[in-house]
C-alpha positions in Angstrom: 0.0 0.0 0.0 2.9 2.6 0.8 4.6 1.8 -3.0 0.8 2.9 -4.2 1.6 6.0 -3.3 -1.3 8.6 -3.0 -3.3 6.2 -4.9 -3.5 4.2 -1.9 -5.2 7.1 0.0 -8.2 6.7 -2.1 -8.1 2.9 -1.0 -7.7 3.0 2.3 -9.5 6.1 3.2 -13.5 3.7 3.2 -12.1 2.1 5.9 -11.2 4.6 8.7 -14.6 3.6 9.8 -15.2 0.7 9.9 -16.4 -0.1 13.7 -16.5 -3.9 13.9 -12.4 -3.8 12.9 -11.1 -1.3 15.1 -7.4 -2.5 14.8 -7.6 -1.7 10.9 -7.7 2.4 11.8 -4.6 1.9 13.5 -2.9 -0.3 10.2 -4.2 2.4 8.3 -3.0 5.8 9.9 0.4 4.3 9.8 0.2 3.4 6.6 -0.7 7.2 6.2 2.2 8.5 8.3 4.7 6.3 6.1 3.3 8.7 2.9 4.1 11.5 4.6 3.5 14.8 2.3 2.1 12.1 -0.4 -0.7 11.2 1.9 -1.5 14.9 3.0 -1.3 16.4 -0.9 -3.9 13.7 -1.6 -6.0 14.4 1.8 -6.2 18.2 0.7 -6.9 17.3 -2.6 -9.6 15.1 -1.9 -11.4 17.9 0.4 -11.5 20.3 -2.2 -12.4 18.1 -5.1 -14.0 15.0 -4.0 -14.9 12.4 -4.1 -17.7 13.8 -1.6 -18.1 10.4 -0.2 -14.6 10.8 1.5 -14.7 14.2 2.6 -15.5 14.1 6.1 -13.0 11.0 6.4 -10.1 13.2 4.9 -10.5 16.2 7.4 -10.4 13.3 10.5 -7.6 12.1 9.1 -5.7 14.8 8.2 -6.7 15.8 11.7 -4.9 13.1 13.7 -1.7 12.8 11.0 -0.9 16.8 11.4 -3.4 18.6 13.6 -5.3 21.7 12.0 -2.4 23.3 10.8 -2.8 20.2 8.0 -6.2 21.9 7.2 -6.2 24.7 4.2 -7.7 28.5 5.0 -11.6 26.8 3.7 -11.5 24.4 6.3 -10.2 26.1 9.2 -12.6 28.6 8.7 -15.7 26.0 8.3 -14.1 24.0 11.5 -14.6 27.5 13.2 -17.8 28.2 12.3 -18.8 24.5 13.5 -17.9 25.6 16.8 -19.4 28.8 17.3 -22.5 27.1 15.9 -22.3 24.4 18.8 -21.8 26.9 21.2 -24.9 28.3 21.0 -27.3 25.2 21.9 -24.7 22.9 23.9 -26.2 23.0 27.0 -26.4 21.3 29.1 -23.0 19.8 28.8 -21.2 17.1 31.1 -17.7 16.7 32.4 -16.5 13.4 33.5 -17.1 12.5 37.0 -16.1 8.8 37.1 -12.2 9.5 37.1 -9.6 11.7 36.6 -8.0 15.1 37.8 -8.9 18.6 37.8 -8.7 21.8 39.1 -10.9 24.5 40.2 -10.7 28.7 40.6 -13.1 31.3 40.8 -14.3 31.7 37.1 -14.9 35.6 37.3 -10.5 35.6 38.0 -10.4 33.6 34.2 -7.8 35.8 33.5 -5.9 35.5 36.0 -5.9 32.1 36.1 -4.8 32.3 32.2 -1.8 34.3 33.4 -0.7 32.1 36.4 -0.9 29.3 34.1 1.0 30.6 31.8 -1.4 29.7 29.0 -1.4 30.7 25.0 -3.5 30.6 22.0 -7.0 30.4 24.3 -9.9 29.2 22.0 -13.5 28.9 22.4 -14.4 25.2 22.5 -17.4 23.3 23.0 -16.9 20.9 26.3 -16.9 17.4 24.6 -14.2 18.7 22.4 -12.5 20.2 25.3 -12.8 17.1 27.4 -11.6 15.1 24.0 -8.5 17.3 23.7 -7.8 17.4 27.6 -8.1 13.4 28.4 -8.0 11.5 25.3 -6.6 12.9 22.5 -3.1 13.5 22.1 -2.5 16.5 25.1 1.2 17.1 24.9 3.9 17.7 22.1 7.7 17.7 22.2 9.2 20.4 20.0 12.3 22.7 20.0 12.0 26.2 20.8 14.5 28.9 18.9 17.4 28.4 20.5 17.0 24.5 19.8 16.4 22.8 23.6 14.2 20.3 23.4 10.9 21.4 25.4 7.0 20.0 26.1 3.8 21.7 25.5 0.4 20.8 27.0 -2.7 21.6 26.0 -5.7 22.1 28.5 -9.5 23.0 28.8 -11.0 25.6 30.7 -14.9 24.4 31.2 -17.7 27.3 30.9 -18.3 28.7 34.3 -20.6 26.9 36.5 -22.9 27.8 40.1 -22.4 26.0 42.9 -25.8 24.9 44.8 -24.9 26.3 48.1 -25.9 29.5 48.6 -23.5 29.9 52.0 -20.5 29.4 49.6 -18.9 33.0 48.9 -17.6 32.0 45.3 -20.7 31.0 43.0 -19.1 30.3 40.4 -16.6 28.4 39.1 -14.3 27.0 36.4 -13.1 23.7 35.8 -9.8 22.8 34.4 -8.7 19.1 32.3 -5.7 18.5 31.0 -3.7 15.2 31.8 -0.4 15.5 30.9 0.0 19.0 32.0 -1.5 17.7 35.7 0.4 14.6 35.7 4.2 16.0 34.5 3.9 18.9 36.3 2.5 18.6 40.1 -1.7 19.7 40.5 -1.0 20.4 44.1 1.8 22.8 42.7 -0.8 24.5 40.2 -3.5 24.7 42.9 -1.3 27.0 44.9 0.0 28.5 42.1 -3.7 29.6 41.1 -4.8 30.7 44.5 -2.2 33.1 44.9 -3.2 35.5 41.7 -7.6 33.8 42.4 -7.5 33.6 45.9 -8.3 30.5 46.0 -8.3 27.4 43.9 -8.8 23.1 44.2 -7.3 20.1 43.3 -9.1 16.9 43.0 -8.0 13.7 42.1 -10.4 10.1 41.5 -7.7 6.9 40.9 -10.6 3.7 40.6 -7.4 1.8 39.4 -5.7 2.5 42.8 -8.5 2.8 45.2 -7.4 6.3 45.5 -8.9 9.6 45.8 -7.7 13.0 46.8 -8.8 16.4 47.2 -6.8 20.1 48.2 -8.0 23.6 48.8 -5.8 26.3 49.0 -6.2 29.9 49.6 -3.6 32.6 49.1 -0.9 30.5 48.0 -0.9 27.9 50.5 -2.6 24.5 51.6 -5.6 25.2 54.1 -6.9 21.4 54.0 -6.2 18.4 52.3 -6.8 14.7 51.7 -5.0 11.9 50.3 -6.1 8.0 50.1 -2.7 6.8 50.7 -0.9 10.5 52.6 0.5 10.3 55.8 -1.7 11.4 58.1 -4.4 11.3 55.6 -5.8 14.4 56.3 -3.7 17.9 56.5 -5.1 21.0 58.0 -8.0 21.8 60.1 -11.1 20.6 59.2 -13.3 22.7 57.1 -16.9 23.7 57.9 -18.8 21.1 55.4 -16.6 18.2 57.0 -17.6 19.3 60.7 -21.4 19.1 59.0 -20.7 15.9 58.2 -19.1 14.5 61.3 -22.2 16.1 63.6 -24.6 14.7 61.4 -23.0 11.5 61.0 -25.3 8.3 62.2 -23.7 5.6 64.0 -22.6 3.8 61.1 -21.1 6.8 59.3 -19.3 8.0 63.2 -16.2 6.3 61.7 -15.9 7.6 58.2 -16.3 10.9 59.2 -14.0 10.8 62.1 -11.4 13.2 60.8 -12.9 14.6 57.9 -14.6 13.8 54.9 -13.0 11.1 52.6 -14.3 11.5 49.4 -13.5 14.0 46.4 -16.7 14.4 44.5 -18.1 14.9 47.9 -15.5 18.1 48.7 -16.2 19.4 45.7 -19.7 19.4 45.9 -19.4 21.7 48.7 -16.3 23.4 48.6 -16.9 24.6 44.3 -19.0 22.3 42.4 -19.5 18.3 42.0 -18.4 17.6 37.9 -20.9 15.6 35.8 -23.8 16.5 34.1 -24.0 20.5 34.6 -27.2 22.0 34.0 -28.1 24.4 31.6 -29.6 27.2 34.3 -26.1 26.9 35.8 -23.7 27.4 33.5 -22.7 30.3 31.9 -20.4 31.0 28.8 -18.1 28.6 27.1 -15.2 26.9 27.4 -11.6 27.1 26.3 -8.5 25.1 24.9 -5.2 26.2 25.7 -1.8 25.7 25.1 1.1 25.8 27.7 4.2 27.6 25.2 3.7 30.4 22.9 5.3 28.7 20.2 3.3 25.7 19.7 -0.9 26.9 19.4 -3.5 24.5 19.5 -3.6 24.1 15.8 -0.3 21.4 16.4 -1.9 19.0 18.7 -2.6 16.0 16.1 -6.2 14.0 16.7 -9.7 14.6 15.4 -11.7 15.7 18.0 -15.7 15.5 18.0 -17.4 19.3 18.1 
């Protein structure tokens, strides 16, 4: 198929979707990356000109062989009209609640939380396409900068803002943050301090099913005010927080144990410290959301991987 050259694009190309062989997509794409500029001329050539039957399969895979910067001026264009189109109806959205890691600031201190971040390139994104590029599609890239040392960009999604239910909370509103890599390589605990000392306060929260492992972190000003870890020593840091003592008093006999020290559970802490992810309603959320990239030299438009809209 490679010594077809481009004419094996035009082969191959009915078969990026075919859902009962999954392993042929993979057999495929690399077949595609082998072609190199061969495989793109044809890709571009195939959006512009047909056949219409393959469109939509050439923009996804020029998509995850090059990122948008694969796409010509037409198609950027129609990929950001898509999205502003979205935008207007997606509500209500979800944001995963089952695992993973996030953060949370204030969402009226956006731009500050840009700025401590240190993010570029911000870009109005539906949330399943933010959640896509934050948690499953490809969210770092290794490049070289000008003076030719090897460095790592991330890319991250800032969710639309959303209310908390609890009217005795002082911040209503918050922001959510995904982004995997960027959490993992470089310290959420770090990044939750980092936020609350330009936001005043910001969260970390952590859900590990694979390791029986949950955490959760609030700090204010620049520094830890409580904290929990699965597997920390001691378990809990700082004094408990007002929801927790709640908790502990109204505790039942069963629960007296559990709620000894504190409140165990992240999805619980957030749901009363900024807001529990999931299934947001559409009366509480407000704007849209944002991918981002971490280095000024590497926008959004070079992360590789089709993402739904």
């Amino acid at each position: 198929m490679v010594a077809l050259g481009a004419q094996g694009v035009d082969r191959l190309l009915p078969y990026m979707h075919d859902g009962e062989r999954a392993h042929l997509r993979l057999d495929i794409k690399s077949i595609f990356e082998r072609l190199g500029d061969e495989a793109l001329g044809r890709l571009r050539e195939i959006r512009r000109e047909g056949p219409g039957n393959l469109r939509g399969q050439a923009l996804e895979v020029l998509a995850d062989l090059g990122g948008a910067e694969t796409f010509d001026e037409v198609d950027r264009r129609a990929v950001e009209r898509l999205v502003q189109i979205k935008l207007k109806d997606e509500w209500p959205v979800r944001v995963p609640s089952e695992a993973g890691r996030w953060l949370a600031f204030p969402a009226d201190r956006l731009d500050d939380a840009v700025a401590a971040l240190g993010l570029h390139d911000p870009r109005p994104a539906t949330t399943v396409m933010g959640v896509a590029a934050a948690t499953r599609a490809t969210d770092s890239l290794e490049f070289q900068d000008a003076q030719g040392k090897a460095r790592t960009a991330y890319r991250v999604f800032i969710t639309p803002a959303f209310e908390t239910w609890l009217s005795k909370v002082p911040i209503q509103n918050w922001c959510l943050l995904w982004g995997n890599s960027f959490i993992d390589q470089l310290d959420g605990f770090a990044w939750a301090d980092r936020l609350s000392e330009r936001c005043g306060e910001a969260h970390f929260y952590v859900i590990d099913p694979y390791n029986s492992a949950e955490n959760w972190y609030v700090s204010r000003e620049g520094r830890r005010v409580r904290s929990f870890g699965s597997y920390d020593h001691p378990r809990f840091r700082g004094e408990p927080l007002p929801f927790e003592v709640e908790y502990r008093e109204d505790a039942d006999e069963d629960e007296a144990e559990e709620y000894a020290e504190g409140v165990p559970y992240a999805l619980t802490a957030a749901d009363n410290l900024s807001v529990e992810p999931g299934r947001m309603p559409a009366s509480g959320t407000h704007g849209h959301g944002w991918l981002a990239s971490t280095h000024p030299d590497v926008p959004n438009s070079r992360f590789k991987g089709a993402l739904p809209v």
